[in-house]
C-alpha positions as CSV (number, residue, x, y, z in Angstrom):
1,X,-51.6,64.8,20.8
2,X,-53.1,68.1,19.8
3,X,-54.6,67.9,15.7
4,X,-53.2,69.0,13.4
5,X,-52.9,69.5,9.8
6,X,-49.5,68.5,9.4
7,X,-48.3,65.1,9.9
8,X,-44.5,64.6,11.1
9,X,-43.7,61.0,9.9
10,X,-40.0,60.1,11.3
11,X,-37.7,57.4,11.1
12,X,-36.0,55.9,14.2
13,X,-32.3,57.9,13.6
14,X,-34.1,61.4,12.8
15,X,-36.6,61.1,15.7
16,X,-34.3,60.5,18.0
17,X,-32.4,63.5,17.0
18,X,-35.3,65.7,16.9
19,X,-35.9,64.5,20.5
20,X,-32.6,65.4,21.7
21,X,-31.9,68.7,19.7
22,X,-35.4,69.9,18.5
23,X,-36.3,70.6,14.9
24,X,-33.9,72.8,13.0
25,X,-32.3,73.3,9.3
26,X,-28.9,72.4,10.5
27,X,-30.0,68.8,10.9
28,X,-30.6,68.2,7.3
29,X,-28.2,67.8,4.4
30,X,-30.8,66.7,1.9
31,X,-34.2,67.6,0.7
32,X,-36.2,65.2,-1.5
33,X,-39.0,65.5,-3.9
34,X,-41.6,62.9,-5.2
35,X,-43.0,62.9,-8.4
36,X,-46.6,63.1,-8.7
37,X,-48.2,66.0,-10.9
38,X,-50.4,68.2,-9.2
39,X,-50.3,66.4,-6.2
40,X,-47.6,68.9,-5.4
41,X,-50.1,72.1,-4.9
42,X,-51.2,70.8,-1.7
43,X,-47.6,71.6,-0.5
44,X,-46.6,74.4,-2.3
45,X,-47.6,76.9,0.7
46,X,-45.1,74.1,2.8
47,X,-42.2,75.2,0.3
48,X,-42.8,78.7,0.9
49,X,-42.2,78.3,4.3
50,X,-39.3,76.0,3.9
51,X,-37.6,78.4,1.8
52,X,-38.8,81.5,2.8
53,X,-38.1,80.6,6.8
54,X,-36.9,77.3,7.6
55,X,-34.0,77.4,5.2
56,X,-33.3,80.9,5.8
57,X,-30.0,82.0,5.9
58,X,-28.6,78.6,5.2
59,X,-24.5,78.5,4.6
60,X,-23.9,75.1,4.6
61,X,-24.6,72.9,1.3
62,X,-27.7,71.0,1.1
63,X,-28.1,68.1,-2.2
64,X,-31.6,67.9,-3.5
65,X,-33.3,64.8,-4.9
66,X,-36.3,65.1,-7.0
67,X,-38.1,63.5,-10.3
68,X,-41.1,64.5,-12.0
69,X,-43.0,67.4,-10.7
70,X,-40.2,66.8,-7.2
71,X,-37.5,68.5,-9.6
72,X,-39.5,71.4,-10.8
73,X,-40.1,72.2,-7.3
74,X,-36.2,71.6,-6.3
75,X,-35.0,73.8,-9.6
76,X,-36.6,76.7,-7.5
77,X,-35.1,76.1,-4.4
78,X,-31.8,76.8,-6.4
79,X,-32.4,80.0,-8.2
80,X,-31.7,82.9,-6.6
81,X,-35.2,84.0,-5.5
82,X,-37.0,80.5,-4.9
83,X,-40.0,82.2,-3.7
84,X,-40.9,84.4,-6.5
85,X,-39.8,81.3,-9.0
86,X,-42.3,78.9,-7.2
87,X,-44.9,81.6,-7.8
88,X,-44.3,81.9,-11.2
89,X,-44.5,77.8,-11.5
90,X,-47.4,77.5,-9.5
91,X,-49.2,80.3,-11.7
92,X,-48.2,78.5,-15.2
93,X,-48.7,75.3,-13.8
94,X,-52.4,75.8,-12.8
95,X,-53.4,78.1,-15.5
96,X,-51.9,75.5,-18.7
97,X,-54.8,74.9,-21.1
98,X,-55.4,72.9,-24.1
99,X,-57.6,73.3,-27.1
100,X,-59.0,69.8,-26.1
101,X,-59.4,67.4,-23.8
102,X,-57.1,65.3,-25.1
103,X,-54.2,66.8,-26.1
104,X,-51.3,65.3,-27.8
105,X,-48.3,64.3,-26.1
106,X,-46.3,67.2,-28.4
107,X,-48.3,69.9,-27.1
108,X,-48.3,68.7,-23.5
109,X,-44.6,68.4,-23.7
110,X,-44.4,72.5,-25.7
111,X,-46.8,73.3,-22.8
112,X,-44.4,71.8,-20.2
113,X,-41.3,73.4,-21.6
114,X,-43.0,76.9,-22.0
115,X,-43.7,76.8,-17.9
116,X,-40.2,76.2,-17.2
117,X,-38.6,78.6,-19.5
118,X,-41.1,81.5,-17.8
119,X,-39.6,80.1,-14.2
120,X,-36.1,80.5,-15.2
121,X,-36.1,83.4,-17.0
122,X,-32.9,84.6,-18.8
123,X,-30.3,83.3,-16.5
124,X,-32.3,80.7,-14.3
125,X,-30.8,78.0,-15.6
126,X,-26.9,79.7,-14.7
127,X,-28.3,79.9,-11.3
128,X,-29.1,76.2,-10.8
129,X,-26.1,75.3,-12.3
130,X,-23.9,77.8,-10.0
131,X,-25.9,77.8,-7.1
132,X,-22.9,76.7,-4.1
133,X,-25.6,75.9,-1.4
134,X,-28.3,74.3,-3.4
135,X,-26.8,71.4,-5.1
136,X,-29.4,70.2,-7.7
137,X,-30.0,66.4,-8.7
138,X,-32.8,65.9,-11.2
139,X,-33.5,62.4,-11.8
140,X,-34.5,61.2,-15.3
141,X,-34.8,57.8,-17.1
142,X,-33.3,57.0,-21.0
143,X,-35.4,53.9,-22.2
144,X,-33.7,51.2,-23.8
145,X,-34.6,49.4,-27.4
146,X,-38.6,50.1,-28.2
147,X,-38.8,52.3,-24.9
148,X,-36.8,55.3,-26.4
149,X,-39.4,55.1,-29.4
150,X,-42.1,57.9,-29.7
151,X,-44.5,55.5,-32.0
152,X,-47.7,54.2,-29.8
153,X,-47.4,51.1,-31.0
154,X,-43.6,50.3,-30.2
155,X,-43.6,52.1,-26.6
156,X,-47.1,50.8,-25.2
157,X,-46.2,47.1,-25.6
158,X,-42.9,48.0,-24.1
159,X,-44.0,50.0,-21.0
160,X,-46.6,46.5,-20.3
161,X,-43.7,44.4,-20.0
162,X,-41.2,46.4,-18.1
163,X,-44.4,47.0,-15.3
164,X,-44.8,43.3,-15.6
165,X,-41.5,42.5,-14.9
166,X,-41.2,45.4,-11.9
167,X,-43.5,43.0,-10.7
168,X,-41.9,40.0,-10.0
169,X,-38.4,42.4,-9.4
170,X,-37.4,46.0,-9.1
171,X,-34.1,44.9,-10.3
172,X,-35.5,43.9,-13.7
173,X,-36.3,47.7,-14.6
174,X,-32.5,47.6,-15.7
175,X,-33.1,45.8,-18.3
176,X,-35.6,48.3,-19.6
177,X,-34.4,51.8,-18.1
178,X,-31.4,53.5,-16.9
179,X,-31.3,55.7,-14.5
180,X,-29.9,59.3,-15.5
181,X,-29.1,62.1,-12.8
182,X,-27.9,65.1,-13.7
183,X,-26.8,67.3,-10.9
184,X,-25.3,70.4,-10.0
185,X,-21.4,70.5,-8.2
186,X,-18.2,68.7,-9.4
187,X,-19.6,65.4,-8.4
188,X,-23.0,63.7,-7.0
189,X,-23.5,64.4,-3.9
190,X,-26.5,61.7,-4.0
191,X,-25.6,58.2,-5.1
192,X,-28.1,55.3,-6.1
193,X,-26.7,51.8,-4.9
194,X,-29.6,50.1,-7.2
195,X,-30.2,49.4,-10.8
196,X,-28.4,51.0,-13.4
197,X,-27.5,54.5,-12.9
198,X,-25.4,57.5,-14.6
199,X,-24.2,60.5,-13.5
200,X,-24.3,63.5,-15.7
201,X,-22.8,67.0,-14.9
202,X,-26.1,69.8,-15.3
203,X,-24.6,72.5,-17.4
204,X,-26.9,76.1,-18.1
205,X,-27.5,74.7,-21.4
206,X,-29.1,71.0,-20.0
207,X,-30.9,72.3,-17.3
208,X,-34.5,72.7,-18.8
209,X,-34.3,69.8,-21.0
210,X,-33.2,67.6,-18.0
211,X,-35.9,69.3,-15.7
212,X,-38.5,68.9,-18.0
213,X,-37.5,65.1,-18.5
214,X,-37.8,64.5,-15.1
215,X,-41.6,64.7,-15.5
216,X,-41.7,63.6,-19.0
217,X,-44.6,60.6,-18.4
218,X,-44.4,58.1,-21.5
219,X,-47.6,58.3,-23.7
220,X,-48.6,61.3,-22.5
221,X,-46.0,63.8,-23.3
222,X,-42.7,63.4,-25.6
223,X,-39.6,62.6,-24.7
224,X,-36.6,64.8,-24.7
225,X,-34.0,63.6,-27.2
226,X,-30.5,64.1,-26.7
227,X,-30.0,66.4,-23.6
228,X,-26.6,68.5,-24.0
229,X,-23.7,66.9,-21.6
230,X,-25.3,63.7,-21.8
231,X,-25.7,60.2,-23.5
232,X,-27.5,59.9,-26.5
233,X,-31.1,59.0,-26.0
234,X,-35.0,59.5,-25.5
235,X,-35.2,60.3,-21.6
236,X,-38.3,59.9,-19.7
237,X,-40.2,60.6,-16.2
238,X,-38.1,59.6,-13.8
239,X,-40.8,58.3,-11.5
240,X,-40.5,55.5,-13.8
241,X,-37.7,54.5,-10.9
242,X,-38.2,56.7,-8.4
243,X,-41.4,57.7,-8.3
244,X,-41.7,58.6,-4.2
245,X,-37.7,57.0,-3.5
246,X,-37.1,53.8,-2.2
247,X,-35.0,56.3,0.4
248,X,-31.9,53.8,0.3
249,X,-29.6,56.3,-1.9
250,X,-26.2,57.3,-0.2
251,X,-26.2,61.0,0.8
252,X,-24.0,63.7,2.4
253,X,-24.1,63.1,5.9
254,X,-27.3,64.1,8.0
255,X,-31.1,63.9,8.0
256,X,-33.4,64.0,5.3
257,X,-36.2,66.3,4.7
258,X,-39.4,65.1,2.4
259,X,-42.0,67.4,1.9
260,X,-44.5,65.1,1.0
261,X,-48.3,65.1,-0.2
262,X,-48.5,61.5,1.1
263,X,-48.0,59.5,5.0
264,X,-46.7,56.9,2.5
265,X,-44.1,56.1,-0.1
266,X,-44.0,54.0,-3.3
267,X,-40.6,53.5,-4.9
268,X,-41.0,53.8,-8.5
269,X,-44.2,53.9,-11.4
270,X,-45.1,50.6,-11.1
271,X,-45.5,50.1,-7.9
272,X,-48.1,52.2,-7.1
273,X,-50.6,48.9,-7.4
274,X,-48.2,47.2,-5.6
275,X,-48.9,47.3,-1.7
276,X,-46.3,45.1,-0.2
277,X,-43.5,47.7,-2.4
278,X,-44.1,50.5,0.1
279,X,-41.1,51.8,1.8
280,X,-40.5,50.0,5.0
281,X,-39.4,52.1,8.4
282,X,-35.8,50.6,7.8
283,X,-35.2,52.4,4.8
284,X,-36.8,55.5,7.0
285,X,-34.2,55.9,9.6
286,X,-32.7,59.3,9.3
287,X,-36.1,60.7,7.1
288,X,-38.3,63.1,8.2
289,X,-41.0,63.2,6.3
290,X,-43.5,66.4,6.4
291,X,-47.5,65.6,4.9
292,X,-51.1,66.8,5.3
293,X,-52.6,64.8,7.4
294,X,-55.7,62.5,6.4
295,X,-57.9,65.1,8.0
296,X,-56.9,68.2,6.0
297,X,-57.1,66.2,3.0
298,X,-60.9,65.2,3.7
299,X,-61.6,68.6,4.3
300,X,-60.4,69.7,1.0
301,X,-62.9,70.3,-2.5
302,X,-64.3,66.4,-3.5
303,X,-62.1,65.4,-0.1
304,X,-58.9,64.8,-2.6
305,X,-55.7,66.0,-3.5
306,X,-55.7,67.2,-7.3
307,X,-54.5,64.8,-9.8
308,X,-54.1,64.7,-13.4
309,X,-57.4,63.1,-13.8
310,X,-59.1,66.5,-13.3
311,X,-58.3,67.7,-17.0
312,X,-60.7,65.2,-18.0
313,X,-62.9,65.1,-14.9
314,X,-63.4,68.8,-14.8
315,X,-63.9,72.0,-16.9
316,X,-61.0,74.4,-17.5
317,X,-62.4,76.9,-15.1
318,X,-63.8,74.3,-12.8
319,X,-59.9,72.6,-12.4
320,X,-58.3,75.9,-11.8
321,X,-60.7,77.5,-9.4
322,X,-60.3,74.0,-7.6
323,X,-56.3,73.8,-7.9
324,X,-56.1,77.6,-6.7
325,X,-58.4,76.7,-3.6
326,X,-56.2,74.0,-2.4
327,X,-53.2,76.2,-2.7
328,X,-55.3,78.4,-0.7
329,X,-56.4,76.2,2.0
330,X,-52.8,74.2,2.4
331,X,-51.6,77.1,3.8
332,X,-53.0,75.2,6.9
333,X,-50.5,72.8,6.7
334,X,-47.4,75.4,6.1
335,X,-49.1,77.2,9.1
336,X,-49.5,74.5,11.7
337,X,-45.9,73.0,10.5
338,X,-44.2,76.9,11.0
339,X,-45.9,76.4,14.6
340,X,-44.6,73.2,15.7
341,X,-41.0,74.2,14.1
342,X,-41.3,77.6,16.3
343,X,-43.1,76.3,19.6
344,X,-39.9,74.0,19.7
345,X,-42.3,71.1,20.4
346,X,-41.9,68.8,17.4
347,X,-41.1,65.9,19.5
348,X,-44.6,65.9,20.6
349,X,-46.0,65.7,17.3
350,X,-43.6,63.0,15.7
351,X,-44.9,60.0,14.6
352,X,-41.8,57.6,14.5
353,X,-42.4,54.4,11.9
354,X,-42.2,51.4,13.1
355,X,-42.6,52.1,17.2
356,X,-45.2,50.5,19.3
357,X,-47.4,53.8,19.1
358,X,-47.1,54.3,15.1
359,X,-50.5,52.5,14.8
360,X,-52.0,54.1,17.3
361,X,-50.8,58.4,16.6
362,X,-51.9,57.2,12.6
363,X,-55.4,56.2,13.7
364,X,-55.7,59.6,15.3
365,X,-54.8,62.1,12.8
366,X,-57.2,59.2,10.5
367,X,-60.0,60.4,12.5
368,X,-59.3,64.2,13.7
């Protein structure tokens, strides 16, 4: 198997399909995005691509699924010129600054809001909305008793025990959070079969307060009261839930596409620690999954993909010469997955989880 910079990870349904019919947009009715801060700038060259040329010229509706930094990315696939809007979130999203190193979780949150009102513009948020193609579905989280409090001392001790009891259950995150998603289209498209969910109907009015929930990460930035359209309450990141996907929602019928920044999935916040939570091949069977391999990655500057650690790791200047050099180089990855889509040989790069060779096509892109 030729290197390369791009890993194809594929459950058993969607490589067989790819197998049969090659790789091509028609095969996919959803498109998923993970939370995960600026993880996502080592695959923002891989969403130019996917809008600019995979998707291009799409007529047949496709739901997206995204929380945290996943729904900023989808909002742009939705507005009526994606590429210039992903440019214009990319730009604000590497170039925020603070006074300090610490900033408060109000001026994180102000800082937030002000990126996504530049992407959207004056009638961005009327193109999500309306878009018939792109059916939006943003997933945020409304805390329950002491979670939907902005007071330290109250939400702290609260956020311990709901992780502590993630632990011994993912079902017990019900009794701390509910699950909110506000789509696009007269009804959700995506449906979660797994703790407590609502539905709410995104209106032009909701859309940046519901976006900007998505990846509203307790203690560090504020919550977003009261969301118009929707129930009364403090909503949160919803990576709290759904931090990668546990990839068992219902969906219109087809594969899945996941643009991902890792070979690897972890359902929701607190399992990131949690080793034996990572999502199994069954739960992979019509996913394709599209990452940087392990070898790009340790390639990259400090051999990592950026994380909100580098506001207090690195200088202003020093983070966003570093973020805007990763952009730069994971046009490597974009560039070696428009090959494979275009050589019509994707079957030889796939990697399908859980066959005899998964081991063995990991260890190699490990070691290229």
């Amino acid at each position: 198997m030729k290197n390369s910079n791009c890993i194809l990870l594929a459950g058993a349904n969607a490589a067989r399909r790819i197998r049969e019919e090659g790789l091509h947009q028609g095969q996919f009715s959803t498109l998923v995005g993970a939370s995960g801060g600026p993880k996502w700038l080592v695959i923002s060259q891989l969403d130019r691509v996917l809008m600019g040329e995979f998707f291009k010229g799409r007529r047949d509706p496709i739901a997206t699924l995204g929380s945290s930094i996943g729904s900023f990315r989808n909002m742009c696939y939705a507005m009526e010129r994606p590429l210039a809007a992903l440019e214009r979130l990319e730009h604000g999203y590497i170039h925020q600054a603070y006074a300090s190193k610490k900033p408060t979780p109000l001026e994180i949150t102000i800082a937030g809001e002000r990126i996504l009102l530049d992407v959207l513009g004056e009638g961005g948020a009327e193109e999500v909305v309306s878009n018939p193609l792109w059916q939006s579905h943003f997933v945020t989280v409304r805390g329950r008793g002491p979670l939907a409090s902005e007071k330290r001392t109250l939400l702290a001790p609260a956020l311990f025990a709901s992780a502590l009891a993630n632990a011994l259950s993912r079902h017990s995150l019900s009794a701390f959070w509910e699950r909110v998603v506000f789509h696009s289209g007269g009804e959700a498209a995506v449906q979660f079969g797994n703790l407590s969910t609502v539905n709410t109907a995104l209106s032009a009015d909701n859309v940046c307060a519901a976006v900007l929930a998505s990846g509203s990460i307790p203690l560090v930035m504020a919550g977003v009261q009261n969301p118009a359209g929707a129930p009364q309450g403090n909503y949160r990141d919803g990576g709290i839930t759904d931090y990668h996907f546990d990839l068992r929602f219902r969906h219109p019928q087809g594969l899945v596409l996941y643009p991902h920044f890792f070979p690897f999935m972890v359902p929701g916040w607190f399992d990131k620690g949690l080793s034996w939570r990572r999502v199994r091949g069954d739960a992979m069977q019509s996913t394709l999954v599209l990452a940087p391999s392990p070898a790009f990655v340790a390639k990259l500057p400090y051999g990592k993909i950026p994380d909100r650690n580098d506001f207090y790791r690195l200088a202003p200047d020093e983070r966003i010469h570093y973020w805007k050099r990763v952009v730069d180089l994971s046009k490597q990855v974009a560039d070696d997955f428009y090959e494979i889509w275009q050589s019509d040989r994707a079957a030889d790069y796939l990697i399908e989880v859980g066959s005899d060779e998964t081991p063995h096509k990991l260890q190699q892109v490990r070691a290229a």
